[in-house]
C-alpha positions as CSV (number, residue, x, y, z in Angstrom):
1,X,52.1,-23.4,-98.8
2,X,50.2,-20.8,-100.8
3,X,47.9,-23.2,-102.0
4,X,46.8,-24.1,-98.5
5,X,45.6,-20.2,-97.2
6,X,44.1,-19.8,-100.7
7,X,42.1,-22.7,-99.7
8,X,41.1,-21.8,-96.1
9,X,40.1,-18.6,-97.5
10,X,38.0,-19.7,-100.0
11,X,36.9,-21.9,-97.8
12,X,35.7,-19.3,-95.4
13,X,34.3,-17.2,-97.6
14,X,32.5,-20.1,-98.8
15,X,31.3,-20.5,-95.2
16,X,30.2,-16.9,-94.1
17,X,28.6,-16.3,-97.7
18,X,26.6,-19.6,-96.7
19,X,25.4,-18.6,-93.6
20,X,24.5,-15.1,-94.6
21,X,22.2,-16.6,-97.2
22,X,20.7,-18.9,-95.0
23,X,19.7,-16.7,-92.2
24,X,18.5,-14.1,-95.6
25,X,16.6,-17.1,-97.0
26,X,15.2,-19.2,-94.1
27,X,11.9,-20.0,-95.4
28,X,13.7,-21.9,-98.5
29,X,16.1,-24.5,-97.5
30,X,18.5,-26.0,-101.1
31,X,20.5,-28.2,-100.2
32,X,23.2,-28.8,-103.5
């Protein structure tokens, strides 16, 4: 079961890093 909370923390981080840089960086919008 550890594999799952490494996930969903990765997973948020992956989210709240992603929002920080968009609302940092609104005038360029990547899409990878």
């Amino acid at each position: 079961m550890k594999k799952i909370t490494v996930a969903l923390i990765a997973f948020g981080a992956f989210v709240i890093g992603s929002s920080l840089s968009r609302k940092r960086h609104h005038s360029q919008s990547k899409s990878s």
